[in-house]
C-alpha positions as CSV (number, residue, x, y, z in Angstrom):
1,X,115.7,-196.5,-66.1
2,X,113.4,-197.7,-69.0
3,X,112.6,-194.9,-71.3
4,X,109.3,-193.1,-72.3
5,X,106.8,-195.7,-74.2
6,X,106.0,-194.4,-77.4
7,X,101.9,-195.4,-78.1
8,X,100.9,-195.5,-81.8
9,X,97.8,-193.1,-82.4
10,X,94.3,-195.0,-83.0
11,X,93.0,-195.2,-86.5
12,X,94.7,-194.5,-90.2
13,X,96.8,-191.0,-90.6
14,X,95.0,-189.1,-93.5
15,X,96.0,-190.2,-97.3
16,X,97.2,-187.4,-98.8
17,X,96.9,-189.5,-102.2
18,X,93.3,-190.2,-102.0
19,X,92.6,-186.9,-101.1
20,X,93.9,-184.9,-103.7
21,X,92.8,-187.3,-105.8
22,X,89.3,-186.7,-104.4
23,X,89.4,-183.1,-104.7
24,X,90.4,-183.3,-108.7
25,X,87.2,-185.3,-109.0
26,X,85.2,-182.5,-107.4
27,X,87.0,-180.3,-109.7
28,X,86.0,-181.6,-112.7
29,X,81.9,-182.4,-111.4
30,X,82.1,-178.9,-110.7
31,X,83.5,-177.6,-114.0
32,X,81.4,-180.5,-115.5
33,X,77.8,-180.2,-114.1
34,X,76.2,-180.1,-117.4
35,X,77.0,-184.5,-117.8
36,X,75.1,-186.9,-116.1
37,X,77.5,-188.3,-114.3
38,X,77.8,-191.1,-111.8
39,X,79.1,-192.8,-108.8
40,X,80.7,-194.9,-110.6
41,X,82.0,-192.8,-113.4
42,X,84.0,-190.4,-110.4
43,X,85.2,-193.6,-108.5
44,X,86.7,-194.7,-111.6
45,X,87.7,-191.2,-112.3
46,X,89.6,-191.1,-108.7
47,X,91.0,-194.4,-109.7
48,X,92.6,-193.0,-112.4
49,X,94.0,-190.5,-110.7
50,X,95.6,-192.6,-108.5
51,X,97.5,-195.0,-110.8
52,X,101.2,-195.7,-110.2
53,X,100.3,-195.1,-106.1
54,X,99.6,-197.6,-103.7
55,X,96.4,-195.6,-102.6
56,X,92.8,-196.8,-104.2
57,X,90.1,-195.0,-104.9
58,X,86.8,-194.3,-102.4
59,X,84.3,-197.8,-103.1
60,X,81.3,-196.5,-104.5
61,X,79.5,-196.0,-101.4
62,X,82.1,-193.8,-99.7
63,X,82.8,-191.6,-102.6
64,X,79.0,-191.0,-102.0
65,X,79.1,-190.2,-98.6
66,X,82.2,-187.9,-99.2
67,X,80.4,-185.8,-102.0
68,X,77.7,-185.3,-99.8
69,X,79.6,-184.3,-96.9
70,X,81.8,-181.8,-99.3
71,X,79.2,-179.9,-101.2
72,X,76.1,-180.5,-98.6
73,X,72.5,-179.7,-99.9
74,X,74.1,-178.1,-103.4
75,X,74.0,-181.8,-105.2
76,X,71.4,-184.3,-105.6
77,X,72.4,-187.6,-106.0
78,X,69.0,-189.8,-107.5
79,X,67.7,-192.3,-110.8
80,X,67.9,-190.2,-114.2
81,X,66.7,-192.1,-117.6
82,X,67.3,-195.6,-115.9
83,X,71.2,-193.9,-114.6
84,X,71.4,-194.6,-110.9
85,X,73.3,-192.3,-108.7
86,X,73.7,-189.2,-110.9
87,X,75.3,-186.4,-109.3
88,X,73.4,-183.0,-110.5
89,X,74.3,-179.8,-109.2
90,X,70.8,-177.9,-107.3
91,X,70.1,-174.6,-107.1
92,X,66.7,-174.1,-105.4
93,X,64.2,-170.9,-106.5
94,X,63.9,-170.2,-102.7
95,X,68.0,-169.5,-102.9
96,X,67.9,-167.9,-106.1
97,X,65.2,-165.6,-104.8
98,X,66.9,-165.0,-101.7
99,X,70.3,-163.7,-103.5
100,X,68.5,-161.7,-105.4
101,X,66.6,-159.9,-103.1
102,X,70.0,-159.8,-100.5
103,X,71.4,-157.7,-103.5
104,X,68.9,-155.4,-103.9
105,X,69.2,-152.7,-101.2
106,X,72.7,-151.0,-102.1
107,X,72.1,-151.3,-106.0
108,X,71.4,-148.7,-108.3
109,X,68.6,-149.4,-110.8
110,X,71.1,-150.3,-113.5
111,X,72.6,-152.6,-110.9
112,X,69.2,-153.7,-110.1
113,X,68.2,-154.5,-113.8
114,X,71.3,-156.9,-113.8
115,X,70.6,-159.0,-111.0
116,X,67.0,-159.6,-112.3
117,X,68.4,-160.9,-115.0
118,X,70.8,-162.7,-113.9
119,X,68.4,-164.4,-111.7
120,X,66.5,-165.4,-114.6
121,X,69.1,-166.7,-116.3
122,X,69.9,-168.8,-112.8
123,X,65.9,-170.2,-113.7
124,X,66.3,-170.8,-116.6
125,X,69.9,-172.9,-116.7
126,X,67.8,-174.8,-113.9
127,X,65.2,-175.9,-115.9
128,X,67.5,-176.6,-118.8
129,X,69.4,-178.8,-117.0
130,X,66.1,-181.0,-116.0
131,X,65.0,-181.2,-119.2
132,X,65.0,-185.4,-119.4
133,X,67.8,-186.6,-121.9
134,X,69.1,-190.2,-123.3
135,X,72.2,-191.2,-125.6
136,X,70.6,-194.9,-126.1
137,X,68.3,-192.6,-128.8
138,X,68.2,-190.3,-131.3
139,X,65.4,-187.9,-132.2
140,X,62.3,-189.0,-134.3
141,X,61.9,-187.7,-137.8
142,X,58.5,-186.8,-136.4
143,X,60.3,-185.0,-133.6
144,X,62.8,-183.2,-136.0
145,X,60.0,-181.9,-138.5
146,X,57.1,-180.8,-136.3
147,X,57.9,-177.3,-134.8
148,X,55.7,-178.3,-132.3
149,X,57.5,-181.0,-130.8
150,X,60.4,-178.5,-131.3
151,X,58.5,-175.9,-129.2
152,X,58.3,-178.4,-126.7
153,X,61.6,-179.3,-127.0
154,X,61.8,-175.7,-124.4
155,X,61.8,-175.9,-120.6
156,X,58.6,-173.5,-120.5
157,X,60.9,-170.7,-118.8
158,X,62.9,-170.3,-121.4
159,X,60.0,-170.4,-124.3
160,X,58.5,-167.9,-122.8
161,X,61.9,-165.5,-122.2
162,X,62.1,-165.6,-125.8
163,X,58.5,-165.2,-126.9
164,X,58.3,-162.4,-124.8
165,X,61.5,-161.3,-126.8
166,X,60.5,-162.2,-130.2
167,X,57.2,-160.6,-130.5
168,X,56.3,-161.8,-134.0
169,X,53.8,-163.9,-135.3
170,X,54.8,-167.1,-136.9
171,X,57.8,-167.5,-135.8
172,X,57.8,-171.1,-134.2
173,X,60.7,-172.6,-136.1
174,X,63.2,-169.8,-135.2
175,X,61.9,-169.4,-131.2
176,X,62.2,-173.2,-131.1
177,X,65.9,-172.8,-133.1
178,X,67.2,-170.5,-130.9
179,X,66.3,-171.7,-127.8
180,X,67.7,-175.3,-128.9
181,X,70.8,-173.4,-129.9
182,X,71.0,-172.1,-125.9
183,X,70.3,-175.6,-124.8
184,X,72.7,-177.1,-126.8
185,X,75.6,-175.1,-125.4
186,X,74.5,-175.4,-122.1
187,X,74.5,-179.0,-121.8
188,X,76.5,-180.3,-124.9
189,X,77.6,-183.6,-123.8
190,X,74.1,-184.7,-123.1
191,X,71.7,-183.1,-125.5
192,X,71.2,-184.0,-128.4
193,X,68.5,-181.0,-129.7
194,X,66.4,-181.5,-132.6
195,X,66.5,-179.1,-134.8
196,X,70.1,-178.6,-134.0
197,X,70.4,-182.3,-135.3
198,X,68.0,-182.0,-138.1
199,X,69.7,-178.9,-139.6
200,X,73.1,-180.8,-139.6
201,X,71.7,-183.8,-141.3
202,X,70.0,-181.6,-144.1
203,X,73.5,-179.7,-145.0
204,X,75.3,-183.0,-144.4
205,X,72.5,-184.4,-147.4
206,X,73.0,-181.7,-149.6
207,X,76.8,-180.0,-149.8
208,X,78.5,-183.1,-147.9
209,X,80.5,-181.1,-146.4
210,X,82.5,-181.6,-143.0
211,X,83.9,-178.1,-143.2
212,X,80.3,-176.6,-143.6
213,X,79.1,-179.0,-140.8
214,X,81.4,-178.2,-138.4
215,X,81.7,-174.0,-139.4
216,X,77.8,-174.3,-138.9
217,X,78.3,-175.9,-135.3
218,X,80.9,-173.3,-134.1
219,X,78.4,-170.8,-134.7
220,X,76.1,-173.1,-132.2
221,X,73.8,-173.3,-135.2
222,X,73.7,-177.3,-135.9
223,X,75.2,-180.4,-134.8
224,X,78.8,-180.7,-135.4
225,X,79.8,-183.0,-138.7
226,X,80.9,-186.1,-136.0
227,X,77.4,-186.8,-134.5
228,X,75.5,-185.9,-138.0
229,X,77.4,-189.3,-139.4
230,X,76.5,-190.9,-136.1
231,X,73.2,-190.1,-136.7
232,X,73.2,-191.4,-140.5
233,X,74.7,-194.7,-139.9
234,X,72.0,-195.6,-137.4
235,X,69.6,-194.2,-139.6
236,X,70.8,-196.0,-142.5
237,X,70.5,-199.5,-139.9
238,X,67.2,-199.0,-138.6
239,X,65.9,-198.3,-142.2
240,X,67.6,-200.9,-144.3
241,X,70.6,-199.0,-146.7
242,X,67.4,-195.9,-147.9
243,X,68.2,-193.0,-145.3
244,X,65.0,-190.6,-145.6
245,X,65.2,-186.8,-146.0
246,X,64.6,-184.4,-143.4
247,X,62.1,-181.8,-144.7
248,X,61.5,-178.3,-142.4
């Protein structure tokens, strides 16, 4: 009597590996989404993760289809500054709109006051996180000095939050500061502001002072004392060994 035939299941049994591996990628673009930040950059990420195993990481155009599968319509994956295949985090005005307004009929005004802002503030990160960046350049002297350009420098939501709040006649330079200072922490591995930069450069130039520098930066007031000599060295190339000063 010939025992039961055992038949081996079709296809590959889950890795376990590759996905945990996988999910600490989509930890860190989800407690990362202020970096532009590739396929590439989270297949070598998962490659990392997976050293010392004998699992290998997603090829590019898996790890692709994965993301979008995991997170759905809340990423867009698309060309940024010459970058292909940045993974950005969305959140779309009709969803924003439709939280708020799903919130609104139990709340108490008080409640109610919060949730409008807090919608705002959803806007606004939005449009601060659009705002066009590079690290193949730095600023233009031009860009640093003219308050302006600095002005401009402001997704136009959040300009006009704070010129609504500052109700003051010529007061260009500190609107433009202080919204430079909110963009700076919100995305500080990609931005490089201004006036955040040009205010590090000018107390680099006159104290030379790391501890200043980097006191001032804590206080999300400049650039900390690390890209300021950055900065200076490429200065000091593109203009010969004569580094210009930066006037306000």
């Amino acid at each position: 009597m010939h025992g039961k035939s055992h038949k081996k299941r079709s296809g590959r049994p889950q890795d376990q590996q590759k996905l945990e591996a996988f999910l600490k990628v989509v930890t860190f673009l989800e407690e990362n989404d202020d970096e532009q930040t590739t396929i590439t950059d989270l297949t070598d990420m998962m490659n990392q993760h997976l050293e010392n195993t004998d699992s290998t990481a997603y090829t590019p155009s898996h790890m692709k289809s994965r993301l979008l599968e995991h997170f759905g319509d809340r990423i867009l994956i698309t060309e940024i500054n010459g970058k292909s295949n940045v993974v950005t985090f969305r959140t779309t005005a009709q969803a924003v709109l439709h939280e708020f307004h799903s919130q609104q009929k139990s709340n108490t005004p008080e409640q109610e006051k919060m949730s409008i802002i807090e919608a705002a503030a959803k806007f606004i990160r939005e449009d601060i996180k659009s705002v066009p960046s590079s690290n193949s350049h730095y600023p233009s002297f031009r860009e640093i000095e003219s308050e302006e350009e600095n002005l401009n420098f402001l997704p136009k939501s959040l300009r006009f939050l704070l010129q609504e709040i500052i109700k003051r006649k010529n007061v260009g330079v500190q609107t433009a500061s202080i919204g430079q200072a909110i963009m700076q922490v919100t995305r500080p591995r990609v931005l490089v502001a201004p006036l955040q930069l040009g205010v590090g450069v000018q107390v680099h130039h006159h104290f030379a002072s790391r501890f200043l520098n980097d006191s001032l930066h804590v206080h999300g007031s400049c650039s900390p004392y690390a890209e300021v000599k950055k900065f200076e060295q490429n200065a000091a190339v593109h203009h010969g060994t004569r580094f210009p000063g930066v006037k306000f």
